[in-house]
C-alpha positions as CSV (number, residue, x, y, z in Angstrom):
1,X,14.2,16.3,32.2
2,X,17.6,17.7,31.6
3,X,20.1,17.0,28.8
4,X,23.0,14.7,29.8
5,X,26.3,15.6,28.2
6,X,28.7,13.1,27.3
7,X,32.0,13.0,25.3
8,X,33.6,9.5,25.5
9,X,36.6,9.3,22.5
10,X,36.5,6.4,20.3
11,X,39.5,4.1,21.2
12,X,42.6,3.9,18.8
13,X,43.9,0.4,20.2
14,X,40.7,-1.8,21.0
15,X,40.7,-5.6,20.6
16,X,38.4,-7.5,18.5
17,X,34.8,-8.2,19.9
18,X,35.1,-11.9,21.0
19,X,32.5,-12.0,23.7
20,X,29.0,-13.5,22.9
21,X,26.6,-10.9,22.0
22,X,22.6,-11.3,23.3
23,X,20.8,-13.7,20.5
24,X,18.4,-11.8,17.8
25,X,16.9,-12.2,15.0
26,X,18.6,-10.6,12.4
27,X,19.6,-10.7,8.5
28,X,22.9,-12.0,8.7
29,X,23.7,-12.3,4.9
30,X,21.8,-8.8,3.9
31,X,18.7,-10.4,2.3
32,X,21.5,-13.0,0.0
33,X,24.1,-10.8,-0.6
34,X,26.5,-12.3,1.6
35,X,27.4,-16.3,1.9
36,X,28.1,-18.3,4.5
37,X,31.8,-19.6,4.6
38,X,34.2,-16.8,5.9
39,X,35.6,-17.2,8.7
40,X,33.7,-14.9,11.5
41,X,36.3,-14.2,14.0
42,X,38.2,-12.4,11.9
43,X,35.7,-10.1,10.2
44,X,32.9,-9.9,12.9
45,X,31.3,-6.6,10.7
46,X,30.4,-9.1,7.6
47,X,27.6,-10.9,9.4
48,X,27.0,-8.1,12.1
49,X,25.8,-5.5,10.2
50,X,22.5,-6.2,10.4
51,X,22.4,-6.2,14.2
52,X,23.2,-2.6,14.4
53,X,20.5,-1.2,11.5
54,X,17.0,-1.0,13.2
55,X,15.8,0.5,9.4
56,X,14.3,-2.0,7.3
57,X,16.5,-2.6,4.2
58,X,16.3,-2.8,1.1
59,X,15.4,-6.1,-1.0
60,X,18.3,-6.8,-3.1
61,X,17.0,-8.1,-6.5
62,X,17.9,-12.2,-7.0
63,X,19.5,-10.9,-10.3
64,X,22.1,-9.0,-8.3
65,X,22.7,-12.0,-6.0
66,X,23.6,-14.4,-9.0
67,X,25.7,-11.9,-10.5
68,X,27.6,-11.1,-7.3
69,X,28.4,-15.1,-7.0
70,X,29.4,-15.6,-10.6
71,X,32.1,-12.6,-9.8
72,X,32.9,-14.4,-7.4
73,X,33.8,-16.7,-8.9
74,X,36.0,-14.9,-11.3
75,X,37.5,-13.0,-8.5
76,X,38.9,-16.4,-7.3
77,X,39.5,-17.9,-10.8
78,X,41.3,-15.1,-12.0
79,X,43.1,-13.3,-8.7
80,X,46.2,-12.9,-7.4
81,X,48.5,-16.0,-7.3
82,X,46.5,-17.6,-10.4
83,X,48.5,-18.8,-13.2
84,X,45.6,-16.4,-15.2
85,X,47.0,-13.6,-13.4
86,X,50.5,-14.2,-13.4
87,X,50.4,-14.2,-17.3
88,X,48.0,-11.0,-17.4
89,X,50.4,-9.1,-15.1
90,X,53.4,-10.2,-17.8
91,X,51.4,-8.4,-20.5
92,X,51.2,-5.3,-18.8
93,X,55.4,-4.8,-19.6
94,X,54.9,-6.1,-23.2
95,X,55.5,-3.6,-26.4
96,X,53.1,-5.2,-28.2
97,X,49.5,-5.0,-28.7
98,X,46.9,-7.1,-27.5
99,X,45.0,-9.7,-30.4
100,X,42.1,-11.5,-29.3
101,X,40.0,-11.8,-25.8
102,X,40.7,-13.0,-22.4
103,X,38.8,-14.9,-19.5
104,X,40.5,-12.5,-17.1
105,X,40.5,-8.8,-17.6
106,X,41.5,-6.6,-14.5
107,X,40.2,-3.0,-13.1
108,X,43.0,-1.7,-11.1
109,X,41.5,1.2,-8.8
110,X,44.2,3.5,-7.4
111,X,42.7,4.6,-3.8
112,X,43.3,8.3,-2.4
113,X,41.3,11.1,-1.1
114,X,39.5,10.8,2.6
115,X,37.3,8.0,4.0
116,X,34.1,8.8,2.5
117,X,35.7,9.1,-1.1
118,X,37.4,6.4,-1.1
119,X,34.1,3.8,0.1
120,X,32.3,5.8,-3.1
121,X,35.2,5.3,-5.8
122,X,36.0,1.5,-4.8
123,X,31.9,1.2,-4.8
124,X,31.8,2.5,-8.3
125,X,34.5,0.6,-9.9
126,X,33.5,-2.6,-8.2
127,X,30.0,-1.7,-10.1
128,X,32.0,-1.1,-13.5
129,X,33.7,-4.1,-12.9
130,X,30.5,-6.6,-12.5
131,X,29.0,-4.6,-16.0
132,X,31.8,-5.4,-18.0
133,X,33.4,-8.9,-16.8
134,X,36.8,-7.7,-15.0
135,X,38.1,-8.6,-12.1
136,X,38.1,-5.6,-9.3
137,X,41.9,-5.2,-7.6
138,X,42.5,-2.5,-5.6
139,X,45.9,-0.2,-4.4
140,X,47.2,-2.6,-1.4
141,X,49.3,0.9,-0.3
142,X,46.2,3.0,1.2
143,X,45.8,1.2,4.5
144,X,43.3,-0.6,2.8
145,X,44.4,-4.3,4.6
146,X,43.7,-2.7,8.1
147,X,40.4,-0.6,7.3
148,X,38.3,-3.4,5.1
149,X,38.0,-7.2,5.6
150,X,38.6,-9.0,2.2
151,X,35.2,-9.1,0.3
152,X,35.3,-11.7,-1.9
153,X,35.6,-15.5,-0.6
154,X,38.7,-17.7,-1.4
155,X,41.1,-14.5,-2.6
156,X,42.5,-11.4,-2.1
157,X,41.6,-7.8,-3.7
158,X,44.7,-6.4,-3.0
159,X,47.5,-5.5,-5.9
160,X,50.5,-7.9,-5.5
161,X,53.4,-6.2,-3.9
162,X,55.3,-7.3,-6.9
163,X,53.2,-5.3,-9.2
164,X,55.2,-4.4,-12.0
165,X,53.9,-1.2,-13.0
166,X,54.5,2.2,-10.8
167,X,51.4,3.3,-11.1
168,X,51.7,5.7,-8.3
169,X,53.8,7.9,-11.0
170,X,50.4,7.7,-13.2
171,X,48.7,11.2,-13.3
172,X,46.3,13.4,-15.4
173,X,49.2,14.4,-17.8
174,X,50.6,10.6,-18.0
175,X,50.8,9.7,-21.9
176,X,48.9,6.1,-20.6
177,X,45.8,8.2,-20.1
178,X,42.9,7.5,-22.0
179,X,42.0,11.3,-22.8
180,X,45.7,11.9,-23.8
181,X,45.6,9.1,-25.9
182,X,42.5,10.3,-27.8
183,X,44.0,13.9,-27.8
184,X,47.4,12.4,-29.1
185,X,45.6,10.6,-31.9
186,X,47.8,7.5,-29.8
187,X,43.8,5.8,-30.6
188,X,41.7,7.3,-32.7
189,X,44.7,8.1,-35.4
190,X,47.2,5.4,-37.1
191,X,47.8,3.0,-34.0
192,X,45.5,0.6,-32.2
193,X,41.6,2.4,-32.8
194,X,42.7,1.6,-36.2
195,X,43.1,-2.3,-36.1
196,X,39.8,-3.7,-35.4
197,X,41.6,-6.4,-32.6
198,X,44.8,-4.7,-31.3
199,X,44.4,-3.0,-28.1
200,X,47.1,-1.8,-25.9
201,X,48.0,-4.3,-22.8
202,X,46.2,-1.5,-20.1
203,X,45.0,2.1,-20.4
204,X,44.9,4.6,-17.4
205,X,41.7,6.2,-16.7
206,X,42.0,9.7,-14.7
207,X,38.8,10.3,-13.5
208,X,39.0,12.5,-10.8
209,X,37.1,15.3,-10.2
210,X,39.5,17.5,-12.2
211,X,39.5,15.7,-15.2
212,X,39.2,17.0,-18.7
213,X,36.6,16.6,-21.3
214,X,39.0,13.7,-23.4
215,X,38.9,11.6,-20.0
216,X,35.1,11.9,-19.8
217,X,34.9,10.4,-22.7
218,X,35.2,7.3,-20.7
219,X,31.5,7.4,-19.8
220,X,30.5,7.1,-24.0
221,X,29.4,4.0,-25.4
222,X,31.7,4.1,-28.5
223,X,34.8,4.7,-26.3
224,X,33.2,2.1,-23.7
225,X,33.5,-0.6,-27.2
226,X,37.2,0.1,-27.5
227,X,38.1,-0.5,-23.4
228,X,36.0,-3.4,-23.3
229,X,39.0,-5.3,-25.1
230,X,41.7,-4.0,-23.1
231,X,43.5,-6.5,-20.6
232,X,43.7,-3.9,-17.9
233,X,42.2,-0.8,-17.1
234,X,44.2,0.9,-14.4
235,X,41.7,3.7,-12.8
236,X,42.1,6.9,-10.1
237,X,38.8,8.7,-9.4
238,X,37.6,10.3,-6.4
239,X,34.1,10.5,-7.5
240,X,31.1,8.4,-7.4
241,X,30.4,7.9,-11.5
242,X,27.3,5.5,-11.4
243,X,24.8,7.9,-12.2
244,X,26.7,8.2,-15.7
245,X,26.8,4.3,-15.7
246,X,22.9,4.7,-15.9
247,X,23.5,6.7,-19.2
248,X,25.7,4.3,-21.2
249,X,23.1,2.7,-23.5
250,X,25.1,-1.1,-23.4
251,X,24.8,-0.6,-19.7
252,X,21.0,0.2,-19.4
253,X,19.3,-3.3,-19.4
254,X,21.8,-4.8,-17.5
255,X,21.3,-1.8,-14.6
256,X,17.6,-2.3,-14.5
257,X,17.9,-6.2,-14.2
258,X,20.2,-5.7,-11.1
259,X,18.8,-2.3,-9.6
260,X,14.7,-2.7,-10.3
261,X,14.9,-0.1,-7.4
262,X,17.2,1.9,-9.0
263,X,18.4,4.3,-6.0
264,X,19.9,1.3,-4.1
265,X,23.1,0.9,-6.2
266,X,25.4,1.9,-3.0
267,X,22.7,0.4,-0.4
268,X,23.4,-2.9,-1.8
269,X,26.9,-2.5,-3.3
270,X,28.2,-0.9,-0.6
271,X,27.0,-3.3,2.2
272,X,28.2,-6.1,0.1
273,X,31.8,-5.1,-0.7
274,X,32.7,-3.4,2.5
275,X,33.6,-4.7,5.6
276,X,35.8,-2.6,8.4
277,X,37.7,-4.7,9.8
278,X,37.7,-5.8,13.8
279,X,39.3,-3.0,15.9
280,X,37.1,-0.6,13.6
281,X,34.1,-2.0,14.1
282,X,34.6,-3.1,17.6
283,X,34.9,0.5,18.3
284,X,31.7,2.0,16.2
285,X,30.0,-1.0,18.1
286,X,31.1,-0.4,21.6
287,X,29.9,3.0,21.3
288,X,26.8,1.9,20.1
289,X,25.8,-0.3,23.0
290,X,27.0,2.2,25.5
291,X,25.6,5.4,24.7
292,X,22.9,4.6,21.7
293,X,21.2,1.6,22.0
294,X,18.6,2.1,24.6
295,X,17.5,5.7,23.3
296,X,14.0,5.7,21.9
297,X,15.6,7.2,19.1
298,X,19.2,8.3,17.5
299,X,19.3,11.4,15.5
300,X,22.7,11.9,13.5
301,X,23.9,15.1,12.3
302,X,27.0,14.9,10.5
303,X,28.5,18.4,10.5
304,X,30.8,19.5,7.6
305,X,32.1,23.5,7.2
306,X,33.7,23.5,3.2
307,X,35.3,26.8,4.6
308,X,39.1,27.8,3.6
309,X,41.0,30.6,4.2
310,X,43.8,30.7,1.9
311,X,45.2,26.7,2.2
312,X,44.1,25.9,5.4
313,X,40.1,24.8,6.2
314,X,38.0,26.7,8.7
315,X,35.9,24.7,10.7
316,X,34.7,27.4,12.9
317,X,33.2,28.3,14.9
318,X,30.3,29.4,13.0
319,X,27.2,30.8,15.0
320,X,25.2,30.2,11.3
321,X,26.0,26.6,10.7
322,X,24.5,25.8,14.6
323,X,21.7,27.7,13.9
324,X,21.4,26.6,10.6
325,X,21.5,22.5,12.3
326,X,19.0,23.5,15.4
327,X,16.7,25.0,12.6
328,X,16.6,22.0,10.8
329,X,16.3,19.8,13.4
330,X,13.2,21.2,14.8
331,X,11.5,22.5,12.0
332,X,11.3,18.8,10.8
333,X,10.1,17.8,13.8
334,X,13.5,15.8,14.7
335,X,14.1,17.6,17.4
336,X,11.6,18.9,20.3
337,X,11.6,22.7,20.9
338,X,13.4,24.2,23.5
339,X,10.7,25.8,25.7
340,X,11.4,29.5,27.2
341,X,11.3,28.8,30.8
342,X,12.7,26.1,32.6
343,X,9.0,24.8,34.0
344,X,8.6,21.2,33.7
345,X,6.2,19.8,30.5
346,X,2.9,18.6,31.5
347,X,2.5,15.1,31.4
348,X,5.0,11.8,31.7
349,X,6.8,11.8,28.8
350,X,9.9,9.2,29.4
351,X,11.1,9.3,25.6
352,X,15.0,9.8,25.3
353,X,16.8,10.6,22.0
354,X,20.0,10.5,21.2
355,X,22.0,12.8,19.3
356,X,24.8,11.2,17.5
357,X,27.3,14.5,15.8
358,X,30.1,14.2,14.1
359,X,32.5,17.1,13.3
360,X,35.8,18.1,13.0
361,X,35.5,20.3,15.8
362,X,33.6,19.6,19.2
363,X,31.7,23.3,19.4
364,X,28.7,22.7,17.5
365,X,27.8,19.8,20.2
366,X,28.7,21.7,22.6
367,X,26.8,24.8,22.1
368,X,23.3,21.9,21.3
369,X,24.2,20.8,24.5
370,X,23.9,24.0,26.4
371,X,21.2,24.8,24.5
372,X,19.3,22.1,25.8
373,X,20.6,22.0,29.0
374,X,19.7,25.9,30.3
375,X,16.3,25.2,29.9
376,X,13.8,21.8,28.9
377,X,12.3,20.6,25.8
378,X,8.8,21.3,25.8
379,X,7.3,17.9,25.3
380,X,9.5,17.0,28.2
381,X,11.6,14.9,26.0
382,X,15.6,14.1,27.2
383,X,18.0,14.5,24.8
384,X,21.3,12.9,25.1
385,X,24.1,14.3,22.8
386,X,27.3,12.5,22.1
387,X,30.5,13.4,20.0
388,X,32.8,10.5,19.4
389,X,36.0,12.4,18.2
390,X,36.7,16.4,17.0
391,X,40.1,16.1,14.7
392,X,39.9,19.3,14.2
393,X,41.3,19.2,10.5
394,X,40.6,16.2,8.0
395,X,44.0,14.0,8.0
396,X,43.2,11.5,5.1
397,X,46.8,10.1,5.3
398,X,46.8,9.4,8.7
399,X,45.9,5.8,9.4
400,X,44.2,6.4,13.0
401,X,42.4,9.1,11.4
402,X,41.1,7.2,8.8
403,X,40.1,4.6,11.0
404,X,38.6,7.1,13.9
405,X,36.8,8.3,10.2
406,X,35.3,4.9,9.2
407,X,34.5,4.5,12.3
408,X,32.0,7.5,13.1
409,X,30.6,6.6,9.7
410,X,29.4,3.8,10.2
411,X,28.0,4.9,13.8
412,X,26.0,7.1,11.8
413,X,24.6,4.8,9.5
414,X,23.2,3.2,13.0
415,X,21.1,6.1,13.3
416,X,17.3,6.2,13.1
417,X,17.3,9.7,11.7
418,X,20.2,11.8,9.4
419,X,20.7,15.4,8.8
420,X,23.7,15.7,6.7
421,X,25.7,18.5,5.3
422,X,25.7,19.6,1.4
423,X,28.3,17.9,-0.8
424,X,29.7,15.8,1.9
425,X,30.7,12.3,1.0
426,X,31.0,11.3,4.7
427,X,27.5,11.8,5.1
428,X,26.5,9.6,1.6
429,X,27.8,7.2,2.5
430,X,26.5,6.9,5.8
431,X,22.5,7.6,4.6
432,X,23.6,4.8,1.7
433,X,24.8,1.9,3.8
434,X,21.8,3.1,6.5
435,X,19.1,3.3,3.6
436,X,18.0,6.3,5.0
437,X,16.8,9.7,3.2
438,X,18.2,12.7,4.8
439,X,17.7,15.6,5.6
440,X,20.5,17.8,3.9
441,X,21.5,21.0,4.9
442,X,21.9,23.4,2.2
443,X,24.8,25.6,1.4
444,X,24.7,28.6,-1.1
445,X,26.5,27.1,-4.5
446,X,28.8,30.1,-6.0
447,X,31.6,29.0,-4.4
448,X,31.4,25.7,-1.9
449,X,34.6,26.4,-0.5
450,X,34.8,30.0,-0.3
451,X,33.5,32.5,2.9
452,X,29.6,33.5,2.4
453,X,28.0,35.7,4.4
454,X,27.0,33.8,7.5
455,X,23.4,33.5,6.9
456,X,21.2,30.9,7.9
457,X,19.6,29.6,4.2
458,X,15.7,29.5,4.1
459,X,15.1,27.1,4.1
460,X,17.6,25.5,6.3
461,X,17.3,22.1,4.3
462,X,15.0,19.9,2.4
463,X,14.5,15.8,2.1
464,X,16.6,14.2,-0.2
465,X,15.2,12.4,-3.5
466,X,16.9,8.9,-2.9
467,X,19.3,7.3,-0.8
468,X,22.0,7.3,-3.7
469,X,24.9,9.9,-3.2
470,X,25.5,12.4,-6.1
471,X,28.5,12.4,-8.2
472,X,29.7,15.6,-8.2
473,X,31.3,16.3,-11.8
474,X,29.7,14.6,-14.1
475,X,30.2,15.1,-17.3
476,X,27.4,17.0,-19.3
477,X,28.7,15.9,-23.1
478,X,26.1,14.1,-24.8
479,X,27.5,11.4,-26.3
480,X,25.3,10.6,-29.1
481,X,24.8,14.2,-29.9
482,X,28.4,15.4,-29.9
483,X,27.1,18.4,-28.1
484,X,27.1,19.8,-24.3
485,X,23.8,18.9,-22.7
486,X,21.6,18.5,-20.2
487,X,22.4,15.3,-18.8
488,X,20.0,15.6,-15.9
489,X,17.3,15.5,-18.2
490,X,17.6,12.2,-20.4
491,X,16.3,9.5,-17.9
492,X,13.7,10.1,-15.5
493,X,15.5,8.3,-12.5
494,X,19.0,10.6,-13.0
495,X,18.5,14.1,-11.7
496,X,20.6,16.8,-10.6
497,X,21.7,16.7,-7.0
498,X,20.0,18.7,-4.3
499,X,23.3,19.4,-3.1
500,X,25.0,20.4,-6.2
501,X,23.2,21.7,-9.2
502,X,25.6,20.9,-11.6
503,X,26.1,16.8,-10.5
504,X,23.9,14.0,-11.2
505,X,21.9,11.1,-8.7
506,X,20.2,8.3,-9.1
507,X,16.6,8.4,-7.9
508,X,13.4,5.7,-8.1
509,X,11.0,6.6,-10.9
510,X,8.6,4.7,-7.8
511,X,9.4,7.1,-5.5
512,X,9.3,10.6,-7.4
């Protein structure tokens, strides 16, 4: 049975999904993470999800569920249009310092970066946010309003408009910083560390991946102390920071009590908080029906080359990088061999599977195509593969990229099986909201971004330790000790990432 070929486009302009899907049984509210009450029709993703996941999920812990509705309820007590936050956003042009506490303390998160960081960063400040009682508002300028549905009932997550900070100005060398404040002595010298109860109306946190050592002091519990009684803590990270939540002592009990299976922080978090919104999903899910849903199984392979030459990014193509995927694939047993003749298998073997790539450029799926096309799988097996979109070059800034983007991802996280590429955040994602392990194909470490020399690794790729994604600068200051240490080696459920040696994951003492 031969390969069939196909290369339908993921529409730019399709309507929302109003017609009546077939009746199954399904989790519509994510095991209690969701609640009834929003209106369907205009989110159809929120109570869908679960439709398009054949993997059994993860149980989310009642703990998490009661916390999730009590910030909730702050979220609506305290949002945008409250009298709470009209007088909190007044503070933030005030010359003096803060005295006393507040019922409504705000985390700001400036979005930027591509699709995959930004689901990561707004998943690990919402997390922040629930540990330390603030209300989670995010950068209403990103495209946000047309990629993700509202998540909280009642309000709005988005910055007002009237926002009277320009906090697009903020960067790493702004004097607001956190880390320039502690290297200005602005802190820990004559002005507010001093006073036990004066704080500053906000701090900005820089906590990309480029951040110094003084900003990393964010993730200490003594500097943790001092923000805790700041009105507003305006943040820009590109990184997923949890695993260095795990290590904040004040943080610890509250973590286990929410996470008992510690490697579903983005599983749960991420399936909660974000929704794509209708044209988006209707297009990940009319795909899905067409070309995936009858398979006897879908294998996704998410194809990332971190190859530049000078500024601009190589995506091929690169002979190595489709052997390296076809070696994977059928060395575990994902894929059937391709036999050497074209006789037909013994045997009636009706089994289709899927093949779901994505890629920034259309040759890799073309050149599995052929290769399963000139001659048969030997268990007699069809495979089917399908590319929804080749950009060609990553366009985070481009709004029908993006979307085309959150699309594929979560088309992905439809699959049964994943293979994804090292130090991808397209591909965590996907494996988190699927709660799938994947198989990740590894990439030699001296230089992620620099030319290698073309060789397929041995071996090709390995089994992830958890779901989790990795964040992939932590910092490696130990707090306690003043010292640089080992910070993969404190807890036994944070490791360093199979992916990147140097970053840090959450994994399931369980499941070690």
């Amino acid at each position: 049975m031969y390969c069939v070929w196909v290369q339908p486009n993921i529409r730019d302009d399709m309507p929302d999904d109003l017609s009546p899907s077939a009746q199954i049984d399904y989790d519509r509210l994510l095991g209690g993470l969701l609640v009834e009450g929003f209106d369907e029709r205009s989110c159809r993703s929120r109570y869908q999800f679960a439709r398009y996941h054949r993997n059994a999920a993860r149980v989310p812990s009642p703990y998490l569920i009661e916390r999730l509705r009590r910030q909730e309820a702050l979220q609506k007590k305290c949002g945008p249009g409250t009298k709470s936050y009209n007088n909190a956003a007044k503070q933030l042009t005030s010359t003096q310092s803060i005295n006393g506490t507040s019922d409504c303390n705000y985390l700001f998160l400036i979005i930027h970066a591509g699709m995959g960081n930004r689901m990561l960063e707004m998943t690990s400040a919402f997390l922040y946010a629930l540990l330390t009682g603030r209300v989670l508002l995010v950068d209403r300028s990103k495209q946000i309003a047309s990629t993700f549905c509202e998540p909280f009932p009642g309000t709005s997550w988005l910055i007002p408009s009237d926002f009277p900070l320009s906090y697009n100005e903020f960067t790493e060398r702004s004097p607001e910083s956190y880390g320039n404040m502690l290297q200005d002595n602005v802190i820990r010298g004559n002005t507010y560390r001093s006073l036990t109860s004066a704080r500053p109306p906000y701090v900005f946190l820089y906590l990309d991946g480029d951040c110094a050592s003084n900003d990393k002091l964010f993730f200490c519990q003594d500097d943790q102390q001092f923000l805790q009684g700041v009105p507003w803590l305006i943040m820009r990270t590109d990184m997923y920071f949890v695993p260095s939540l795990f290590l904040i002592p004040s943080f610890q009990d509250e973590l286990s009590k929410l996470f008992p299976e510690k490697d579903t922080v983005f599983h749960h978090l991420g399936r909660y908080l974000l929704h794509p919104t209708n044209d988006i999903w209707y297009s990940a899910t009319t795909y899905y029906r067409a070309y995936l849903a009858k398979a006897d199984k879908v294998v996704g392979i998410q194809i990332r080359v971190l190859e530049t030459k000078g500024i601009l990014q190589r995506n091929g193509p690169f002979p190595h990088v489709l052997e390296q995927v076809l070696s994977c694939a059928q060395g575990e047993k994902l894929l059937p061999e391709i036999g050497v003749t074209n006789e037909a298998a013994t045997g009636n073997n009706n089994r289709t599977i899927a093949v779901l790539a994505t890629s920034l450029s259309s040759w890799y799926s073309d050149q599995i195509r052929e290769r399963y096309s000139e001659y048969r799988a030997v268990d007699g097996t069809t495979v089917k593969v399908y590319q929804p979109s080749h950009e060609e070059y990553q366009r985070s800034k481009n709004k029908k990229h993006n979307m085309k983007a959150l699309a594929e991802i979560y088309l992905l996280s439809m699959s049964d099986v994943l293979i994804t590429s090292a130090y991808s955040t397209f591909g965590y994602v996907a494996q988190g909201l699927a709660g799938l392990t994947p198989w990740i194909m590894y990439k030699p470490e001296k230089n992620l971004y620099k030319p290698e020399n073309h060789v397929v690794p041995k071996p090709p790729c390995g089994r992830a330790m958890s779901i989790e994604p990795c964040f992939h600068q932590a910092p490696y200051f130990d707090c306690k000790a003043k010292r640089d240490a080992d910070l993969g080696k404190v807890v036994p459920y944070v490791r360093h990432c199979e992916d990147v040696s140097w970053g840090l994951k959450i994994v399931n003492e369980t499941r070690l």
